[in-house]
C-alpha positions as CSV (number, residue, x, y, z in Angstrom):
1,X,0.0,0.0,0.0
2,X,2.8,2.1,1.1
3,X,4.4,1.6,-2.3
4,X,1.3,2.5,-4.0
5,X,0.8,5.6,-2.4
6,X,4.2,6.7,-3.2
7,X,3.6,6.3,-7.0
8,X,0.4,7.9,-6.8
9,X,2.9,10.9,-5.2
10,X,4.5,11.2,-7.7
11,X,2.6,11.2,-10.6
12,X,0.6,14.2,-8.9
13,X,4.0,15.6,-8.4
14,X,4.7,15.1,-12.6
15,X,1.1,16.5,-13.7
16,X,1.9,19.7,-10.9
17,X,4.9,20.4,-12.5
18,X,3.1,20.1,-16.2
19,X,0.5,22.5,-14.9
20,X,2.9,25.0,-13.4
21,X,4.9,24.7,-16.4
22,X,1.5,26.5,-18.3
23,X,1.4,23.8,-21.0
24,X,-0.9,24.2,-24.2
25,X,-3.9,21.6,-23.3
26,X,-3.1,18.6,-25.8
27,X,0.7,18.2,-24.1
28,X,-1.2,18.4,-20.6
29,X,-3.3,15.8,-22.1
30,X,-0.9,13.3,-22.7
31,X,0.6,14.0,-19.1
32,X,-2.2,13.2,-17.4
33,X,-2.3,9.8,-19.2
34,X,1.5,9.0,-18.2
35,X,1.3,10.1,-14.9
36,X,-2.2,7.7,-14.8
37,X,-0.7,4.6,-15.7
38,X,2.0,5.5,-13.4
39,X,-0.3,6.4,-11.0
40,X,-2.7,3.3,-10.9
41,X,-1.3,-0.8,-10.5
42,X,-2.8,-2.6,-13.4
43,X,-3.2,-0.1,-16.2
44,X,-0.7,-0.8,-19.1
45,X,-2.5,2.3,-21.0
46,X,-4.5,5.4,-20.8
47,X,-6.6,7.8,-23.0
48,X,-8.6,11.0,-22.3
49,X,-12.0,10.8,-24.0
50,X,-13.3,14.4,-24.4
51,X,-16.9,15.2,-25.2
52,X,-17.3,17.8,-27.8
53,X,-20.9,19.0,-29.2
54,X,-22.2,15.8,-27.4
55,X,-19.5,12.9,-29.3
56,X,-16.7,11.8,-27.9
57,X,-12.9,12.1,-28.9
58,X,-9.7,11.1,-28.0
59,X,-7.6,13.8,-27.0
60,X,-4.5,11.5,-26.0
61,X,-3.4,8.6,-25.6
62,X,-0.2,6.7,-24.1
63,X,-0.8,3.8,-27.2
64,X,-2.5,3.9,-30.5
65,X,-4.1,0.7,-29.5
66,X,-6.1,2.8,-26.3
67,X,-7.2,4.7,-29.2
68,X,-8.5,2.1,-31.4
69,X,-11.0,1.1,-28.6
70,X,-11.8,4.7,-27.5
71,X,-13.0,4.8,-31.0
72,X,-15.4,1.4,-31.3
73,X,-17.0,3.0,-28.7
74,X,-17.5,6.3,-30.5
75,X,-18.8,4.4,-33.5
76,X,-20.9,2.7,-31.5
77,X,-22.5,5.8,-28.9
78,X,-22.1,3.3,-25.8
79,X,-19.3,1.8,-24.0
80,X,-17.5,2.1,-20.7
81,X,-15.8,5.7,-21.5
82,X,-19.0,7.3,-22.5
83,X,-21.0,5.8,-19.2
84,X,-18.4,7.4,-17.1
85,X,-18.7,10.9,-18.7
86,X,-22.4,10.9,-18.6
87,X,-22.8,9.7,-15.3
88,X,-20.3,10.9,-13.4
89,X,-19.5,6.9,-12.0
90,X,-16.3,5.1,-12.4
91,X,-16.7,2.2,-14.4
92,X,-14.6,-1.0,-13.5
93,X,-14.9,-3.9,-15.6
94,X,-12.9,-7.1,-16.9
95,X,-13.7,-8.0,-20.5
96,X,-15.8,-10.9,-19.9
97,X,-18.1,-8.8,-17.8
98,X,-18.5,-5.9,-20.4
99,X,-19.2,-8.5,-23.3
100,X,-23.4,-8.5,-22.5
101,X,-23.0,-4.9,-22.6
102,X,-21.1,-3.6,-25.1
103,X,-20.3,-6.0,-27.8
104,X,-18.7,-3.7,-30.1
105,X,-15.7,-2.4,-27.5
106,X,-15.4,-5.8,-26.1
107,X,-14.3,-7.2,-30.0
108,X,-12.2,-4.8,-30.5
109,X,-10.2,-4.7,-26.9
110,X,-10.1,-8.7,-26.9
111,X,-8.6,-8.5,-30.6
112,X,-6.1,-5.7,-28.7
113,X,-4.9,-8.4,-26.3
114,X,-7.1,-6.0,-23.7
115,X,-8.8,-7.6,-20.5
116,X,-9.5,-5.1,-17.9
117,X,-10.9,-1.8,-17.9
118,X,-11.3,1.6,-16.0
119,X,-12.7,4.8,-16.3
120,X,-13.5,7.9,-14.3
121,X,-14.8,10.8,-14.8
122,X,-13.4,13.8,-16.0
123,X,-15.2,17.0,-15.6
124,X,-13.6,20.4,-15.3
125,X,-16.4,22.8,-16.6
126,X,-18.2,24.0,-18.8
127,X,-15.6,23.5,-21.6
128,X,-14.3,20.7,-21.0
129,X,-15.8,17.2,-19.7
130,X,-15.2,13.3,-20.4
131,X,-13.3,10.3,-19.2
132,X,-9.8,9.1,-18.3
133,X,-9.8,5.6,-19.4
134,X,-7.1,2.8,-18.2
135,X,-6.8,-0.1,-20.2
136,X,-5.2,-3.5,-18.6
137,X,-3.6,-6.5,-20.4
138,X,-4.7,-8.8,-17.9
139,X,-8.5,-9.4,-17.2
140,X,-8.6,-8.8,-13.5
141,X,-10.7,-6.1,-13.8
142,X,-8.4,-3.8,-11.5
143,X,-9.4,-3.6,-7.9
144,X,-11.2,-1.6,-5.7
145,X,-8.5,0.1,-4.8
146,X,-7.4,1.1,-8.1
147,X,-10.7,2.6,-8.7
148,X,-9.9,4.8,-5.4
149,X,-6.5,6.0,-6.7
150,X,-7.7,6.7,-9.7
151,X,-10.6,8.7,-8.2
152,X,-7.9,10.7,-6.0
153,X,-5.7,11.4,-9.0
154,X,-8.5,12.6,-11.2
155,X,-9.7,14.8,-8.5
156,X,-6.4,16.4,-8.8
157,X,-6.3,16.6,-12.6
158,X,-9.9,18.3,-12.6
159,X,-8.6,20.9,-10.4
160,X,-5.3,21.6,-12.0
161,X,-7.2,21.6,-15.2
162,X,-9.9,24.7,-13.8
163,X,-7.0,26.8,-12.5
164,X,-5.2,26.3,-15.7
165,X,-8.3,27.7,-17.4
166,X,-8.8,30.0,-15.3
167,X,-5.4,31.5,-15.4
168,X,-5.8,31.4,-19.0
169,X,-9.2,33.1,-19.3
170,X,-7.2,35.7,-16.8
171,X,-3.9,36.1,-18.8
172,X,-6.4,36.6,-22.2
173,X,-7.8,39.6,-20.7
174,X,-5.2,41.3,-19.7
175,X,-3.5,40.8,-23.1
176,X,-6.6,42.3,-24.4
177,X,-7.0,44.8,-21.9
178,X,-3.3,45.9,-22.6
179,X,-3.4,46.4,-26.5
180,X,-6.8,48.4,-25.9
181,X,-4.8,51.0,-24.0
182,X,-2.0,50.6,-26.6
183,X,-4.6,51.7,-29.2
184,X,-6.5,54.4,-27.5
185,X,-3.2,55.6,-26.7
186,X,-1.6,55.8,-30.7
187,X,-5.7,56.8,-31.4
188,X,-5.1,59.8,-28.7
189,X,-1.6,60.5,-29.8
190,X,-3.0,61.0,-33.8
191,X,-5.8,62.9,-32.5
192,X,-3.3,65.5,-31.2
193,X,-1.2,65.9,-33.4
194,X,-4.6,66.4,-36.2
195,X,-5.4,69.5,-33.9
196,X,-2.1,71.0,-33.9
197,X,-1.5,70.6,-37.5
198,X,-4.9,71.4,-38.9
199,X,-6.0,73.5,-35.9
200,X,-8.9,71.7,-35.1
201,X,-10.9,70.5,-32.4
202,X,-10.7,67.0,-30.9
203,X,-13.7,65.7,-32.6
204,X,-13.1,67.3,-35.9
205,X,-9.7,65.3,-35.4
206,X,-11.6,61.8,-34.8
207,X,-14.0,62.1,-37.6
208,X,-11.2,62.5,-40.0
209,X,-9.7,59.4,-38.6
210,X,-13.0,57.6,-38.1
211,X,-13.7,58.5,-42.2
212,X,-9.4,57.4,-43.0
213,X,-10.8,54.0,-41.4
214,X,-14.1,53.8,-43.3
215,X,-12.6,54.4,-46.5
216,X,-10.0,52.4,-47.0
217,X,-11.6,49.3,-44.6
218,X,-8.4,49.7,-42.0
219,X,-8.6,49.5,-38.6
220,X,-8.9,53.1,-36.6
221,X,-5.4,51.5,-34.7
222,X,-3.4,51.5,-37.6
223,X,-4.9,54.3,-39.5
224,X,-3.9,56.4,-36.1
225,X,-0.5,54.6,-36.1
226,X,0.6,55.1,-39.9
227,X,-0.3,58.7,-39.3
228,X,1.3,59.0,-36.2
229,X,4.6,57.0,-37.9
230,X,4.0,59.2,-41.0
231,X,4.5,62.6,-39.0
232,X,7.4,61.5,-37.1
233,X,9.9,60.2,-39.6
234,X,8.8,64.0,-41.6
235,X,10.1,65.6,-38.3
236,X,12.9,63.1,-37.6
């Protein structure tokens, strides 16, 4: 147990460092399916199922073959992955068991050399929901106990996963934020130097800009800036 919980450890410790490192999504991806075989005794493979305008998708994998059964069950609308990501259960199951059920993933995972199977739940928000599915050579089915790891780990991916968004979302608009006062301030700086050379008012200055913009189907940023660029290499 002992030596269980110090895996577990430290595959948290590898997706932490993934998430601090602010990695796009699909390299996060395929950490969290390392660090999940890692993570969990039985599980030879992993695959993230995401759900996307209500059909699943693989967004990574840690074998082509995880994939190939990730997708009979796509084909098929029903299997093990998709039960987990509607209900919110884990689903534990050995191959023999799932065969009643789900004919079409059971074919194609026995034809894999695949006996045992586990998925959890992945749901982060409103973006962003599915499964993280373990896939096991042998057909004990994983244990109880796996199921419980697992359940631990992907409570730490989901919240790694909502910060990470959120510190996107956060990051995006202030990047937006910052070129909006880059461009009222060129926008401003044009304005002025319209009244000084024309000697007229602010809003006389604006509509001239507004109308540059119009015309020639540029944005008011860069008509401001080519003006403002214009005038200063004249004086320079």
């Amino acid at each position: 147990m002992s030596e269980q919980l110090d895996e577990l450890a430290e595959a948290m410790h590898g997706l932490t460092q993934a998430l601090e490192d602010d990695r796009l999504e699909p390299v996060l991806f395929e950490v969290i399916c390392a660090e999940a075989v890692r993570a969990v005794p039985g599980a030879d493979m992993a695959s993230v199922t995401v759900i996307r305008s209500g059909k699943g998708e693989t967004a990574a994998t840690t074998d082509p073959r995880a994939e190939q059964v990730d997708a009979a069950q796509y084909a098929a609308g029903e299997g093990p992955c998709l039960q987990a990501a509607e209900t919110g259960e884990i689903v534990r199951l050995s191959l023999p068991a799932a065969d009643l059920h789900w004919p079409e993933f059971t074919d194609v995972a026995a034809d894999l050399g695949i006996g045992s199977y586990l998925a959890a739940p992945l749901r982060v928000d409103e973006r962003l929901s599915g499964a993280l599915n373990l896939f096991g050579f042998g057909d004990h089915g994983f244990r109880e106990l796996d199921s419980q790891l697992l359940k631990v780990y992907v409570t730490v991916v989901t919240f790694g996963l909502r910060t990470h968004h959120r510190y996107r979302d956060v990051r995006s608009r202030a990047e937006q934020l910052d070129h909006a006062m880059s461009s009222r301030a060129v926008i401003e700086q044009a304005k002025g130097m319209l009244m000084a050379i024309h000697r007229i008012d602010a809003d006389e200055a604006m509509n001239r800009l507004v109308v540059e913009s119009q015309t020639t189907n540029t944005k008011l940023r860069d008509i401001a800036l080519r003006f403002v660029t214009a005038v200063s290499d004249k004086g320079a």
